[in-house]
N, C-alpha and C positions, 0 to 999 in steps of 0.2 A: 412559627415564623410570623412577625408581627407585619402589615400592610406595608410600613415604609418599606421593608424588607426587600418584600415580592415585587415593589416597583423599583427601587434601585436596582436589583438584581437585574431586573428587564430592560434597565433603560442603559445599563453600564454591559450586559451583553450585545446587546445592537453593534457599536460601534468594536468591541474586540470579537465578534463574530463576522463582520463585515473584514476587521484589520486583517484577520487569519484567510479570510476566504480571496484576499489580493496578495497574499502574502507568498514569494517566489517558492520557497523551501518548503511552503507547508506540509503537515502529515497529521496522520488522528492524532498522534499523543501530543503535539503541540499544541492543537486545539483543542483536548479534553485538559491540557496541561492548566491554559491560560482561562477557562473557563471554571476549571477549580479554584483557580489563584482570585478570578473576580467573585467567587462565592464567598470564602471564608476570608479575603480582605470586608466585602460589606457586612457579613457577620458581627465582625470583630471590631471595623472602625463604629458601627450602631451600638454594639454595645459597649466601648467604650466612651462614646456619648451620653448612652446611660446613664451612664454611673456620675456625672454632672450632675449636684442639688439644684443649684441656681439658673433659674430659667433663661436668664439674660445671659449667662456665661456660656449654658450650654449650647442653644441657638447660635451664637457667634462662633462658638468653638467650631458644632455642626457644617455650619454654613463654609465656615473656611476649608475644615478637612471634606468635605463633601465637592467642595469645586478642585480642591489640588488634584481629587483622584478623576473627573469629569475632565479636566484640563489633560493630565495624563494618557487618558483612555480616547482624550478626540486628537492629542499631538499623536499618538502611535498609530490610531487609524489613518491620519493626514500620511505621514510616515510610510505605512504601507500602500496605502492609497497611490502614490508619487512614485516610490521607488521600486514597492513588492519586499520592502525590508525593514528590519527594526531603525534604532535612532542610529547614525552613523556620521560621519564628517561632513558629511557633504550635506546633511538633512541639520546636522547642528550649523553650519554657514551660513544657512538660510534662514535660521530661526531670529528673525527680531523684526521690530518695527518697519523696516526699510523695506524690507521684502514682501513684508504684510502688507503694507501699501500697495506695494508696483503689482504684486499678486491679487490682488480683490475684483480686479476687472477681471480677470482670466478666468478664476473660479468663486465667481459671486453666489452663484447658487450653494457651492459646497460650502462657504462660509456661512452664509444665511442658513444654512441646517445645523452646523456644530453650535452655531448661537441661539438658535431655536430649541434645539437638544440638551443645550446648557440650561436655561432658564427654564427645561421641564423637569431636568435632575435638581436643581436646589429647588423649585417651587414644590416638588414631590415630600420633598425632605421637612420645607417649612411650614407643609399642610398641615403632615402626619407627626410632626415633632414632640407632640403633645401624649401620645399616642404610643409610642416608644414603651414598652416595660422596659423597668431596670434590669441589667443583669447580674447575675449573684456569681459569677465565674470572675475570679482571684486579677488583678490590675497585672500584674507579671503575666500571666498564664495567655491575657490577654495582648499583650503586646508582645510576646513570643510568637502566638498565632501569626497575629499579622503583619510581623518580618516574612516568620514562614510564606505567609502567601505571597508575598514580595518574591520571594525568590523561586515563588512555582511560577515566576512568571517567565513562557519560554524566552522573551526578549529581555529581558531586565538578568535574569539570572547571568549569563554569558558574559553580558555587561560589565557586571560589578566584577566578575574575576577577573574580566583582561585588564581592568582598574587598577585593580588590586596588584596583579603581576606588572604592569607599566610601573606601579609607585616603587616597586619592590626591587625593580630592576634599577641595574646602576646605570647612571646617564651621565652624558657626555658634558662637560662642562667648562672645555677649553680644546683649543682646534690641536692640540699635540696631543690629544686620544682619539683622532681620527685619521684611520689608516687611509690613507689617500688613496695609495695603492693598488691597493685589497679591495676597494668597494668601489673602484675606478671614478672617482670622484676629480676633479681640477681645481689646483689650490688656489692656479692664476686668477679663478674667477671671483678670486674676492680682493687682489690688486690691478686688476685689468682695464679700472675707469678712465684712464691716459692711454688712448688708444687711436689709432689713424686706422679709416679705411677710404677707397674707392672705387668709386660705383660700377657697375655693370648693368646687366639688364634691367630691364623694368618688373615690377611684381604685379601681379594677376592675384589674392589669397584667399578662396572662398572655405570658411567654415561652415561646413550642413549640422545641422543644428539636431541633436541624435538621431548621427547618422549610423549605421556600422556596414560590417562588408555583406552579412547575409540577405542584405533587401537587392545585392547584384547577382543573385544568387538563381542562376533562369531555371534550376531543379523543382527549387521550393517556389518560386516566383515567376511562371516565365511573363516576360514581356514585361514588367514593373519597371526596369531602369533601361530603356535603349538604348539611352541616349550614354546614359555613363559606360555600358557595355562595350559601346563604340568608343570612347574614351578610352577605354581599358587599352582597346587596342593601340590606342591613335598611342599613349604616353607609358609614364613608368610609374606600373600600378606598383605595391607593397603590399605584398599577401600575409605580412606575419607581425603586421605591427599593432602590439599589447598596450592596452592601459594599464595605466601606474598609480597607485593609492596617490591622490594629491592632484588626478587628472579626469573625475570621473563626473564632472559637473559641467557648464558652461563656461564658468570664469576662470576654473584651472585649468578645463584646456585650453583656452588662450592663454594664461600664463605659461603653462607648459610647456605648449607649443612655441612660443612667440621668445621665454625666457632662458631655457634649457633646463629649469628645474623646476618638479612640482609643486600644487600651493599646499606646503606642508608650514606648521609654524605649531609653537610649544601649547597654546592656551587653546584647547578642543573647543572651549564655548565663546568663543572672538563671535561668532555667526561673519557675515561678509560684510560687519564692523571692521574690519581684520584691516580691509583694504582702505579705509581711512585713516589708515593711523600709520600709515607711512611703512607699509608692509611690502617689501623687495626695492623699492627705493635707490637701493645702492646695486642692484642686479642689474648688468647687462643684456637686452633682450635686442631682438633681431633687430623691430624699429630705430631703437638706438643707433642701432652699426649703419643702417640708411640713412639717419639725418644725419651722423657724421660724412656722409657720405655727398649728401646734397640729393637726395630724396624727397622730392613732393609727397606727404603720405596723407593719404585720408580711410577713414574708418568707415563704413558703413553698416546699420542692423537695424531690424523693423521693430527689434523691443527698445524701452526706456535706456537712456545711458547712465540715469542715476544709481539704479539696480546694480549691487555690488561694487559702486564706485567706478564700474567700468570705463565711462569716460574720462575721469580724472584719470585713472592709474594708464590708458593710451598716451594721453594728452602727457603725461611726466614722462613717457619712457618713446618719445619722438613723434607723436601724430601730431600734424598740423591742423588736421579740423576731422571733428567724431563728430557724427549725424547719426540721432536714434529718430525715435518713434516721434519725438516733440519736435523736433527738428525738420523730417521728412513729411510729418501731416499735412504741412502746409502745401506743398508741393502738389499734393492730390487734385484730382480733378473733382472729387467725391469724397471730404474730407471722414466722412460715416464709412468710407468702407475701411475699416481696420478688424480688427481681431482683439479678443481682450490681452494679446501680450503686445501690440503697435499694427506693424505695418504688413501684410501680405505681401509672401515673395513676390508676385507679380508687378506689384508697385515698388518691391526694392530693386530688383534686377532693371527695371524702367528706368531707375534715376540714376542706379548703378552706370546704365550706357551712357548717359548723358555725364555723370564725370568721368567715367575713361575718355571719351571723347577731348572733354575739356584737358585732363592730362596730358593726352596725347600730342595735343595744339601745340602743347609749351615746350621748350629747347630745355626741360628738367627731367632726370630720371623720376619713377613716381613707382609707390606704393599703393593699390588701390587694393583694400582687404574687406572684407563682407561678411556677414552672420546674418543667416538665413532663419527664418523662424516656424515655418508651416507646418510643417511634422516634429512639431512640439509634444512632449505626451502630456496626460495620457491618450487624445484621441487626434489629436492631428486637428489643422485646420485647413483644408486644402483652399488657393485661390479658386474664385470663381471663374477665370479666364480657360479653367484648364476642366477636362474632359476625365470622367472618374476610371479607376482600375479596374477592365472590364472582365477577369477573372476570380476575382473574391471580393465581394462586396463589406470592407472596411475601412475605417475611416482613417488609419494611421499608413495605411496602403495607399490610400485617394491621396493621403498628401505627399506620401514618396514619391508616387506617381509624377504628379502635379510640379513637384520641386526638380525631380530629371528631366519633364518637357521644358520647366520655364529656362533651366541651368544652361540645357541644351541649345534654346532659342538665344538665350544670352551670348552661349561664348560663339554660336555663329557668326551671330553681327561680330564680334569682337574677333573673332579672324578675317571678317573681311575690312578690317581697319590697318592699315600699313604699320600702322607703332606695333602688329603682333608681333612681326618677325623678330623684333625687340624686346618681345615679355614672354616671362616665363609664369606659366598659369598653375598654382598648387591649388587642391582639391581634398578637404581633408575634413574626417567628424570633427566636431567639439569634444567630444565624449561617447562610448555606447551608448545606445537605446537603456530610454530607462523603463521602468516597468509602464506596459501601454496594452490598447486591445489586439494589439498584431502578435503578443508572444505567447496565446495559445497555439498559433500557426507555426510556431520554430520548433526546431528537433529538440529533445532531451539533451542535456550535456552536449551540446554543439561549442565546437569552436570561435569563444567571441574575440572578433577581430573589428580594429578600426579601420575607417577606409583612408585609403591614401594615395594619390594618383596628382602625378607631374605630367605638363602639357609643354610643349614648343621648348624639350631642355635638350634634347640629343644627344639625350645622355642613357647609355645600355648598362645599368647598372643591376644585381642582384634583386629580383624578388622576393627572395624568401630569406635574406636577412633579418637577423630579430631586430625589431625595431620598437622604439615608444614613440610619443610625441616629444619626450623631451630632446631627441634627435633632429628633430625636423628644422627646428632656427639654424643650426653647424651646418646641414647638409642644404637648405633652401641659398645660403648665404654662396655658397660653394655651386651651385647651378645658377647662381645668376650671375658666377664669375665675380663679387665684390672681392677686393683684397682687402684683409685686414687681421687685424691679432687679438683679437678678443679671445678669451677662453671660456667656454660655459659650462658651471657646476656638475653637470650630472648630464648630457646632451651629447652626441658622437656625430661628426661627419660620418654618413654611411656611403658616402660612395670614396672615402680611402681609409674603409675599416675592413678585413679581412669579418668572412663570417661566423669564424669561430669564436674571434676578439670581440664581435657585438655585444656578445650574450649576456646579460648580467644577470642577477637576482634581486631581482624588485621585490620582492618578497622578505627577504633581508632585514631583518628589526635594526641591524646596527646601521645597513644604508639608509632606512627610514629617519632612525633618531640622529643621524649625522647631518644630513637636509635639514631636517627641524629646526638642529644647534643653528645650520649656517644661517639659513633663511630667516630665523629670529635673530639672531644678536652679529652678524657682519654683512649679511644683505639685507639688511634692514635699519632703521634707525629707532632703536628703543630708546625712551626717552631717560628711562631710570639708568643707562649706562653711560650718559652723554656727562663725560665730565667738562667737556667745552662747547659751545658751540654762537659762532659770530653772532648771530641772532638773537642771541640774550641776554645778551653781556652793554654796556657800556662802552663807549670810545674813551672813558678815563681811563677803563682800568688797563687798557692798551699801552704802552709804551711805544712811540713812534720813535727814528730816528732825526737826527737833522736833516738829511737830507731828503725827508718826505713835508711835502705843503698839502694844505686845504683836504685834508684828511676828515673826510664825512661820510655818514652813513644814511644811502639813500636809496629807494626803493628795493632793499631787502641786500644793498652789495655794498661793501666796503671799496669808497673809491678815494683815490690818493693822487697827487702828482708826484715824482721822483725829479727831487733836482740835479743828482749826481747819479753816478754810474753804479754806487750802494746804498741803494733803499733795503730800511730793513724795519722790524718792528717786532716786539718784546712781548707775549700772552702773560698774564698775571699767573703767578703761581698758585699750585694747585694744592697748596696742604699736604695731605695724608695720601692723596691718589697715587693706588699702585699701577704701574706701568708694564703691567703683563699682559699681554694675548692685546694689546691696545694698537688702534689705528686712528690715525687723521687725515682727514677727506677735506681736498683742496680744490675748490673750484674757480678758475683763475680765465680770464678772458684778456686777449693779449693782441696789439699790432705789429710784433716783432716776434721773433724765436727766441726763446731766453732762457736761462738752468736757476730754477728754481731750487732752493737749499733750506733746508733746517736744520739748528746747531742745539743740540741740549749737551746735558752734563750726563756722567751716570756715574754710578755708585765706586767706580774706579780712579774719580780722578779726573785731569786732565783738561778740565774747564769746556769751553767754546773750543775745544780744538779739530781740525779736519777729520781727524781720527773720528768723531763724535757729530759729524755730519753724515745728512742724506743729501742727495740732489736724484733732479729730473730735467730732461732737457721737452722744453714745450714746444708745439707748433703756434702758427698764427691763428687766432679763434678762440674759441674756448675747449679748455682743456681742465679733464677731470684727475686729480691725484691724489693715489694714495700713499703715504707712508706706516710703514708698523713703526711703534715707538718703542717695544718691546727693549730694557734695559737703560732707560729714562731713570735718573735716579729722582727719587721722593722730593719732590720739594723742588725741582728745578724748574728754571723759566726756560718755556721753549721761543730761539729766535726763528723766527722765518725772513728766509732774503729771498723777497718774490723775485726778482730778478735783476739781471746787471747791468740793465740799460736806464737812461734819464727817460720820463715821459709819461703816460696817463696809465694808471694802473685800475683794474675791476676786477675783486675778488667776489664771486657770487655767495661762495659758501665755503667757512671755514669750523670744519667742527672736531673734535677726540671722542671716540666712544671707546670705552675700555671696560673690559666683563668684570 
């Protein structure tokens, strides 16, 4: 074995020795598995370096196969590191530029090591390169090896089949191979945008930032959570509510939560690009159903809002004003005391009083929802305001600790505030715990449950219903008394669900790839499926009628006058486009009530005739609608009559996406 050899070997077992030793599931044969896999991968990638004549080529070759596999070997340590698991969804969301950024504060040190450890694996390699014997073992013989060792890899092997069985498997590829039924799924939720609700209570929504239910746990824990203990009592805990593939991060569970369906979608390596690009979009989430309501909402969280897109994807689906880290710094009294992820609960809960307060002031329902950040893993960051857990000296403890004194102190004040009697207070994880110093301390094979606990609802419902978060939006909406008609995808009122009817199987590969279909191609707006959309087009290729004037396109909305009582207007034909599984999404802003129509042809006949019409009847305001065009014959011009009165018309968004 030649020198490069013995130090690659050494310097590529470090971090998959460290990977395995954070790693949840670990056992000997996975670590002697993954340890043979890093021997005769550098064997065989060296000697087929080797066998390079040309120095220039060979170097380059080296240099590049030498970082793929260093890149490899510090993602999967990161990987374990973070979760205690190989590469997975939640660990691909997070993988790109965006995250690498908002994350370097947090873990600077761990960065500055994998970058350190990088540059002493290629400088290892471009010392001894010269150095190198050739090797006389056959170019096949040699690339067979080191597949083989690829797949003695205990993470990567697993991988490649469930891969392999995903590609293999037949997928869903139009909403009429989705048993609605059968996988208790709601079709309404992908025409439900034309929706009325109003209001009730006020909302209270704090997100503990991985939290789960064993840290209320006074067995394993005594004395760690008083304050929520007492909680427990005071409200309506939920002892059996399951995370769901699509809800096991920060930003799917507030999607989850907040949406009624998880953040599943078709492309695994999106990273939390995903949410830039116009991902759920067309999904109904809770906030939604409070600004149609006339909900004051505001967002509150001690980390970055950029992270995940998070504050843009609130801001589109009803918050009026998201306050992160950049937002809330200012506000300090002490701008240096933060944490490498923003703000310390201490200082969120601070400013948190101070706008319930201002909410409260105002003759407006309000929304005021929170993400907490202190018992972030893997070690916690407890405020300094708060007094450490005086029965186990750890640091993911000190911040649970830390996070049910501050929570505690919070909602005090906030019941001694008159607007309680009016708000209803939810208390709910983000996500499990994820891999951290606290789960040497938990049982084997323990029951992992989310926590979830209702305040001021007076409401005696079932504990031990099965429950997700993607329940929580139907059943929060329902405790605070809003009326309205929304349906959401995958999400159940559980306080008028029988507990047998809860139950589902989240586990279900066809409930999975069903959510994916929806949530990629009709709650979503993919760009490659948009055969229209007002945004892109031209006001030539529009056909107006006579009786529309001063027809312009301005700040992103087609605005029109009606001089008669039928305004209408004519979309350019579309060619070739087939009008199957196809819907069109109309967003119309209105000072009257009016029945909104569209007239196409189809392939039977019969022109512009009633028969061959849709209608909607709108309120005052803005109003979202959907039509399916399903049976739109090829080639026809679709008319739309926004409505049947003279007077100022505002269409915000007019678009066809069709699979």
């Amino acid at each position: 074995m030649s020198s490069m050899q013995k130090i690659q070997l050494l310097l590529f077992f470090m971090p998959v020795t460290l990977a395995h030793y954070y790693n949840l599931d670990r056992s000997l044969l996975s670590i002697f598995s993954a340890l043979l896999s890093v021997c005769v991968i550098v064997l065989t990638s060296t000697a087929l370096i080797s066998r390079i004549e040309n120095d220039t080529v060979r170097t380059i070759i080296g240099l590049v196969l030498i970082y793929l596999l260093s890149f490899y070997y510090a993602s999967q340590f990161i990987s374990y590191y973070l979760q205690g698991s190989y590469f997975n969804q939640q660990y691909l969301f997070h993988f790109n530029l965006t995250t690498l950024r908002e994350s370097l504060a947090a873990y600077y040190p761990l960065m500055f090591l994998i970058v350190g450890w990088t540059v002493c694996v290629l400088f290892g390699f471009y010392y001894f390169r010269e150095r190198l014997p050739r090797s006389n073992h056959s170019l096949p013989a040699l690339a067979g090896l080191f597949v083989l060792a690829l797949m003695l890899d205990p993470g990567l092997r697993p991988s490649v089949f469930a891969m392999a069985n995903s590609a293999l498997s037949p997928r869903i590829d139009s909403l009429d191979a989705i048993a609605w039924e059968e996988l208790s799924l709601e079709q309404d939720a992908l025409t439900n945008t034309q929706f009325t609700s109003t209001a009730g209570k006020n909302l209270l929504f704090v997100f503990l930032e991985g939290f789960e239910a064993i840290y209320t746990n006074e067995n394993l824990f005594p004395g760690l959570t008083p304050n929520l203990k007492a909680l427990n009592e005071e409200g309506w805990q939920l002892d059996n509510m399951h995370q769901v593939e699509g809800s096991g991060w920060t930003m799917a569970g507030i999607v989850s939560s907040l949406c009624g369906t998880p953040l599943l979608y078709e492309s695994s390596f999106a990273g939390n690009e995903v949410l830039f690009s116009r991902m759920l979009d067309k999904a109904t989430c809770l906030p939604d159903v409070l600004n149609e309501a006339g909900y004051r909402q505001i967002f509150m969280g001690g980390a970055a809002l950029g992270f995940a897109n998070k504050g843009s994807f609130l801001r589109e689906h009803g918050f009026d004003t998201t306050l992160g880290s950049s937002e809330l710094v200012n506000e300090l009294a002490d701008p240096n005391y933060v944490t490498g992820w923003g703000l310390y609960d201490d200082s969120l809960f601070s400013q948190a009083l101070e706008q319930f307060n201002s909410l409260a002031a105002s003759e407006q329902p309000f929304n005021l929802t929170l993400l907490t950040v202190d018992t972030h893993h893997p070690i916690g960051e407890p405020s300094a305001s708060c007094s450490e857990y005086d029965q186990i000296d750890n640091s993911i403890l000190h911040a649970v600790h830390c996070t049910d004194y501050l929570l505690g102190k919070f909602l005090d004040q906030v019941k001694a505030h008159p607007a309680y009697k009016d708000t209803v207070v939810v208390l709910v994880s983000d996500h499990l715990a994820m891999r951290n110093n606290a789960f040497p301390l938990f049982p084997e094979n323990y029951q992992r449950r989310l926590y979830f606990n209702v305040l001021n609802s007076n409401v005696a419902a079932e504990r031990e219903i099965f429950a997700t978060p993607l329940d929580i939006a139907p059943t929060v909406l329902q405790l605070l008394g809003v009326q309205h008609d929304v349906a959401f995808l995958a999400g159940l009122d559980l306080l008028n669900m029988p507990l047998k009817d809860a139950v589902r199987n989240t586990y279900d590969p066809n409930w999975l790839d069903a959510i994916r279909y929806i949530n990629s191609n009709h709650l979503s707006t993919v760009e490659g499926n948009i055969t229209f959309s007002l945004n892109r087009r031209s006001l030539g290729e529009i056909e107006f009628s006579e009786s529309i004037s001063n027809a312009r396109y301005s700040g992103g909305q087609l605005q029109f006058n009606a001089t008669t009582g039928d305004p209408y207007f004519m979309l350019p034909a579309f060619g070739d486009a087939q009008f199957n599984d196809t819907m069109l999404y109309l967003t119309i802003k209105t000072e009257e009530k009016l029945n909104v129509a569209i007239y196409f042809e189809t392939e039977t006949g019969q022109g512009y005739s009633e028969e061959n019409t849709l209608q909607r009847y709108i309120e005052v305001g803005l109003n979202r609608i959907v039509f399916e065009l399903n049976g739109v014959a090829t080639g026809s011009r679709i008319r739309i009559d926004p409505g049947h009165l003279p007077g100022r018309y505002s269409i915000q968004e007019l678009e066809i996406r069709a699979q």
